[in-house]
C-alpha positions in Angstrom: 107.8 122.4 85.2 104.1 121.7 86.0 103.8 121.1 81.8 106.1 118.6 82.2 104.8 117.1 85.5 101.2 116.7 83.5 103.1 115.0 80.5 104.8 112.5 82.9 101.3 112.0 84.8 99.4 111.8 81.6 102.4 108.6 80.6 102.1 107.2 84.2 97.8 106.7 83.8 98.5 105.3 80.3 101.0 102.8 81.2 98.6 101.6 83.9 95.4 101.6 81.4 97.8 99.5 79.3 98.8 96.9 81.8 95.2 96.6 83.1 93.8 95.7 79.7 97.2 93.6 78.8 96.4 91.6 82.2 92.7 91.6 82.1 92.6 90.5 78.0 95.5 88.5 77.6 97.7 87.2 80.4 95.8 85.8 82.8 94.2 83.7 80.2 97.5 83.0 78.7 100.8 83.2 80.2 99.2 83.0 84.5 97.5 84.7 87.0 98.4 86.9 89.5 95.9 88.3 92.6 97.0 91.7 92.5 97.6 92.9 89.5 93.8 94.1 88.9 93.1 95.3 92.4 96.2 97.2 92.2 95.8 98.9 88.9 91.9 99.5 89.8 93.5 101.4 92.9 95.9 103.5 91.0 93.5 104.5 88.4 90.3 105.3 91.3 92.8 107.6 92.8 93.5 109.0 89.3 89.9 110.0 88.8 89.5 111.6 92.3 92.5 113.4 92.2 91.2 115.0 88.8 88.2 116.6 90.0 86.2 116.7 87.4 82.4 118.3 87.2 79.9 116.0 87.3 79.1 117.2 83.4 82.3 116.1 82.2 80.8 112.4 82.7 77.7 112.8 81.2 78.1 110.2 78.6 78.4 107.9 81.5 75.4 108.8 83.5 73.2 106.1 81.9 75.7 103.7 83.4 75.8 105.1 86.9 72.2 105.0 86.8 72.1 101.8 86.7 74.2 100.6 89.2 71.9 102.3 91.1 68.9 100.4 89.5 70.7 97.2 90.5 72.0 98.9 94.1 67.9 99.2 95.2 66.6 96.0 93.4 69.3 94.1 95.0 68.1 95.6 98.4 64.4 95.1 98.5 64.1 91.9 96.7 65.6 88.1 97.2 69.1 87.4 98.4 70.5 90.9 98.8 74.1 89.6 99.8 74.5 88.1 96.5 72.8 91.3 94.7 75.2 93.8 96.4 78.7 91.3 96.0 77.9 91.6 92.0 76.8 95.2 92.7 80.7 95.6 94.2 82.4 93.5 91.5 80.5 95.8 89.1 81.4 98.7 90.1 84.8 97.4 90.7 84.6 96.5 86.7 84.0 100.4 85.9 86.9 101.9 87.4 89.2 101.4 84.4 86.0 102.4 82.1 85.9 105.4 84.3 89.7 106.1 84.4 89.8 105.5 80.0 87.2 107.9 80.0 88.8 110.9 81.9 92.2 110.1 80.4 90.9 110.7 76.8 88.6 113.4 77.3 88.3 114.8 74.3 91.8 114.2 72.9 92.0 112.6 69.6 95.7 111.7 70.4 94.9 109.8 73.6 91.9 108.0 71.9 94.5 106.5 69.2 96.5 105.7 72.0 94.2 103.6 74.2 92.9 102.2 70.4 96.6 100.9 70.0 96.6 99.2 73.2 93.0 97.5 72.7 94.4 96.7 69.1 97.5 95.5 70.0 96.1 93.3 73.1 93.6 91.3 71.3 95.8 91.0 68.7 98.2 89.3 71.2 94.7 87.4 72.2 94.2 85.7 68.9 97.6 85.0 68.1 97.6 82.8 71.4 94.1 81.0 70.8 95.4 80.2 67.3 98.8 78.6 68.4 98.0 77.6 71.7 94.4 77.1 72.1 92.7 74.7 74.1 90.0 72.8 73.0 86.8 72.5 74.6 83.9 69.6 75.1 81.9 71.1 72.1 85.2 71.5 70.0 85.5 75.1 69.9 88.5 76.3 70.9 89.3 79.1 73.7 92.5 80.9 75.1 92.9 78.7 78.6 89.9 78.5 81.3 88.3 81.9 79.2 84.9 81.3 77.9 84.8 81.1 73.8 81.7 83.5 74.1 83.9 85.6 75.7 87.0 85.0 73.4 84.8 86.0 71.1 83.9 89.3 72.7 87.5 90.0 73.1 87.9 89.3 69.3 85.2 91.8 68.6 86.9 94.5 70.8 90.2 94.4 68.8 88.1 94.4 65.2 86.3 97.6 66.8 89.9 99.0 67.8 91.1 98.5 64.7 88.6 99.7 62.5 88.1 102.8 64.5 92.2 103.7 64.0 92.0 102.5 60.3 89.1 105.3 59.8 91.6 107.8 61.2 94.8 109.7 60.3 96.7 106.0 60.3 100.1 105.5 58.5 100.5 103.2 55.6 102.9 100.3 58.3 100.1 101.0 60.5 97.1 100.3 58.5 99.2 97.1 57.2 99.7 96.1 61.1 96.4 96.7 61.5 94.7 94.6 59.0 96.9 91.4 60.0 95.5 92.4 63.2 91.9 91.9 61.9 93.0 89.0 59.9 94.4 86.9 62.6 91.4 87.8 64.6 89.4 86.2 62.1 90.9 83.3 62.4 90.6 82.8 65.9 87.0 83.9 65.8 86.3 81.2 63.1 88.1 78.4 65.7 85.9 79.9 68.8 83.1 78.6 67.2 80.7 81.6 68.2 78.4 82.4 65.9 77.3 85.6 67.0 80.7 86.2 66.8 81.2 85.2 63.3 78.2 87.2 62.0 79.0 90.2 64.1 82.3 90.5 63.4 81.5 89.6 59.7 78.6 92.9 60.0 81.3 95.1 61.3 83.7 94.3 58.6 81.1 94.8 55.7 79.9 98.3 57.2 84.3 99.2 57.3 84.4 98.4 53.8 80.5 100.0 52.6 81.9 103.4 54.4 84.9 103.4 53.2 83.9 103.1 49.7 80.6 105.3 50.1 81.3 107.7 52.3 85.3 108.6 51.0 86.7 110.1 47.8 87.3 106.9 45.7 90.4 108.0 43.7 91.7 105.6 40.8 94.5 103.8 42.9 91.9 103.0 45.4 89.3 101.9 43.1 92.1 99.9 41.3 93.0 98.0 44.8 90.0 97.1 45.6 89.4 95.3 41.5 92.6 94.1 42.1 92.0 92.2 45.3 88.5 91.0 44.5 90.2 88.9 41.9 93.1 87.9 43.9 90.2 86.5 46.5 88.1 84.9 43.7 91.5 83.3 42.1 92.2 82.0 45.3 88.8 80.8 46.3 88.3 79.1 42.8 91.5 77.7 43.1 91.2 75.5 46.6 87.3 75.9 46.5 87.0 71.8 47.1 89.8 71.7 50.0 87.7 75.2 51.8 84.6 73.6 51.0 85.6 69.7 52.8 87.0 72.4 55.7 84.1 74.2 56.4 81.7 71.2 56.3 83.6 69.8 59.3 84.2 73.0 61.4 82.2 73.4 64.5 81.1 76.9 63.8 79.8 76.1 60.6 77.9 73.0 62.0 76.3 75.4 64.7 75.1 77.5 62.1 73.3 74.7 60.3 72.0 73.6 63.7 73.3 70.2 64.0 72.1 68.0 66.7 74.8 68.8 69.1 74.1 72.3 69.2 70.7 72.3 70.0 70.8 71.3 73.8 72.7 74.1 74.0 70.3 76.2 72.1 67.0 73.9 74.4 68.9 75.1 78.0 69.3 78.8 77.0 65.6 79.1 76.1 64.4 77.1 79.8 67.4 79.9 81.7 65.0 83.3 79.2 62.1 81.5 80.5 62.6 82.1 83.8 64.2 85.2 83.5 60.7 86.0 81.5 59.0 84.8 84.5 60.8 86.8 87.0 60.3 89.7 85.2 56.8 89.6 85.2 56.5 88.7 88.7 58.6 92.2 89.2 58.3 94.5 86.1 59.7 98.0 87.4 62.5 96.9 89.9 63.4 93.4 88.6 64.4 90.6 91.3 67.9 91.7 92.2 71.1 91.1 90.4 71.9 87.5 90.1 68.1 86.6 90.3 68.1 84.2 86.8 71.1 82.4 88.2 69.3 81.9 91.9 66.3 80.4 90.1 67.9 78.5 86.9 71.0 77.1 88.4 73.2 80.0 85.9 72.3 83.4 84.3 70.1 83.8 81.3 73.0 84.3 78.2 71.5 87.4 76.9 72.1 91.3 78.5 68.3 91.7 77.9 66.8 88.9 80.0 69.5 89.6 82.2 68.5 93.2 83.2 64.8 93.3 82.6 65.0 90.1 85.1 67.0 91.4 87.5 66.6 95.4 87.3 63.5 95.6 85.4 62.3 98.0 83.3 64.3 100.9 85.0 67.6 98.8 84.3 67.2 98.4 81.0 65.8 102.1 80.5 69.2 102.7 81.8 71.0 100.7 79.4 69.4 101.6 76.5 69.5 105.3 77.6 73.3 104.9 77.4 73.1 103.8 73.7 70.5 106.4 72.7 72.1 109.1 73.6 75.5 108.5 72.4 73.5 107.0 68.6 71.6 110.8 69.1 75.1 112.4 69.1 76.3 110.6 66.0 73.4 111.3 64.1 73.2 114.8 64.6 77.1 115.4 63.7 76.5 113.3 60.5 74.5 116.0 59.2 77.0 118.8 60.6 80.1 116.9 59.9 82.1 118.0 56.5 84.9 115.9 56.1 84.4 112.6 54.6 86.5 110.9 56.5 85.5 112.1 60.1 81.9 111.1 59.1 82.9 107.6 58.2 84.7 107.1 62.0 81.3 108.6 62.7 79.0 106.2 61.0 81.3 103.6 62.1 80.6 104.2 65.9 76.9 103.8 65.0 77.7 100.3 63.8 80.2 99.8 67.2 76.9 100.7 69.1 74.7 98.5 67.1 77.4 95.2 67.3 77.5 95.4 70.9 73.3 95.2 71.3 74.0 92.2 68.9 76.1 90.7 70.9 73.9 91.6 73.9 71.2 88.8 72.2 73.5 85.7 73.7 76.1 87.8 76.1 74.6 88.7 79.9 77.5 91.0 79.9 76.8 93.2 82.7 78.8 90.9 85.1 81.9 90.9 82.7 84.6 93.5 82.7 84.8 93.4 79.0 81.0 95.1 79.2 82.5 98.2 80.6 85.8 98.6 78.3 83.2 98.4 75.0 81.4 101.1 77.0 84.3 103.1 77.7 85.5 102.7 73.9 82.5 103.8 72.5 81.7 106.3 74.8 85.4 107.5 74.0 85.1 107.8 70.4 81.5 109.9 70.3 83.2 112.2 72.7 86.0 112.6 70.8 84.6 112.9 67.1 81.7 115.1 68.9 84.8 117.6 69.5 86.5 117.6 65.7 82.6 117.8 64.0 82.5 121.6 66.0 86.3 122.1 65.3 86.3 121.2 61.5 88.8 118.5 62.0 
């Protein structure tokens, strides 16, 4: 009976993970809002997490994090405007519930992982398909899924290639590693028309280091090696084939005029540098403690668009000691169960997380993400996989 009563728990948590990240990803941006859908789900899963009790220990992949919500909890409170520190201090924390709550569902359950995997997968799949047929487009001519930002489209994008390419480096069936690259196709595609590109290279490095694994660090039997010949020529057929018609495309798309640095991107490029200047400033006028969340935006009009001025701005060098503590420590972990790890393809998922870690400080370059919810599920995926891959390195998986 109380097996049973776990099982139906366990369901219960999952289903509201799933409609959390289905709200939060998808249909507010594209179907309509609704007040209480977050608040409710954030309640459901914070009283999960209490209820379960666990030892401080069990979160230490986390602790980086915590720390620095208390970073930004005493910069808030000694420098500046400490109402506006302490209401994004709220939001924050508000933002790490479900990171929290994905955290202590998975545990160390390979199972559960997939699971969550699938509903990130599945969810920004549902993402793209609606930016692609029913995008709207913006002043600069990228396109976007409703009010959502396109840097942040593209962060959603870069979340489902991460989900995908963590569950195509596991025990994935043949209809599911076809489902899954459409999924990373049609994502292309929608990160191409969001015009991002940090999100083009990014997602561009993340595919490249899938494929370099795959081919390096897994047996390469015949039938493999054959599919691979046999699709590099179908590409190159293709490309030779409508090379002028891509060519006369790409020449006019915005992302590829961004990346030449076109006049109309560089005022862009002008404000972003005058918003890291102050943050700069700010900084040094406060180098341990920062100026208190929200600091860049109380001084330039908006925050800086990158996580680094951001925090060293705002919660100085104890912030970002925070931050980068998070990523050391679950990059440590990888490294030492490469060296332990025997099975090929456990120490590809491995080597994969590594790059996970390393696309989201990319993306960190142009993303203040610390405000955004999306921050904290990337945490909670990646945090997620070490722990679980930490698990089947000791076991032999």
């Amino acid at each position: 009976m109380s097996g049973r009563l776990v099982i139906k728990k366990d369901t219960i948590i999952l289903l509201i993970i799933s409609i959390f990240l289905l709200y939060m990803l998808w249909f507010q941006y594209a179907v309509t809002e609704n007040s209480v859908v977050m608040p409710l789900c954030a309640v459901l899963l914070g009283a999960y997490v209490v209820t379960r009790r666990n030892r401080l220990y069990f979160y230490r992949y986390l602790t980086p994090v915590f720390l620095f919500f208390f970073c930004g909890f005493l910069s808030s409170v000694v420098y500046d405007d400490t109402s506006t520190g302490i209401s994004l201090l709220v939001n924050m924390l508000k933002y790490s519930i479900p990171m929290i709550a994905i955290y202590t569902y998975v545990g160390q359950d390979g199972k559960r992982l997939e699971r969550i995997l699938w509903v990130t997968s599945f969810t920004c799949a549902l993402v793209a398909l609606s930016t692609l047929i029913n995008g709207t487009v913006t002043v600069t001519g990228a396109v976007t899924l409703g009010a959502l930002n396109s840097n942040v489209l593209s962060t959603y994008l870069m979340l489902g290639l991460i989900s995908n390419l963590q569950l195509l480096m596991r025990n994935t069936t043949q209809w599911g590693k076809r489902l899954l690259t459409f999924f990373v196709i049609v994502e292309a595609a929608a990160q191409i028309v969001a015009a991002s590109r940090r999100g083009i290279l990014v997602f561009a490095f993340l595919c490249g280091m899938y494929v370099f694994l795959k081919v390096t660090t897994q047996p390469l039997t015949k039938n493999t090696f054959l599919k691979y010949i046999l699709i590099a020529f179908l590409l190159m057929v293709v490309g030779l084939l409508f090379a002028d018609m891509f060519l006369a495309k790409v020449s006019n798309a915005v992302f590829f005029r961004r990346f030449l640095g076109r006049p109309e991107t560089l005022a862009g490029d002008r404000l972003r540098a005058s918003y890291q200047q102050v943050a700069k400033d700010l900084f040094f006028s406060s180098p341990f403690l920062g100026k208190g969340l929200g600091a860049v935006a109380r001084y330039a009009g908006t925050y800086s668009h990158s996580l680094y001025y951001e925090t060293l701005a705002c919660t100085g060098l104890a912030g970002m000691t925070c931050i980068f503590s998070f990523f050391y420590r679950n990059c440590y972990i990888c490294l030492k169960l490469r060296k332990i790890c025997v099975n090929p393809q456990l120490k590809s998922s491995i080597l994969m997380s590594l790059c996970i870690a390393a696309a989201i400080l990319i993306t960190g370059i142009a993303v203040v993400f610390i405000y955004d919810s999306i921050f904290y599920v990337l945490l909670a995926i990646l945090s997620i996989s070490v722990n679980v891959e930490e698990k089947e390195a000791f076991e032999g998986v």
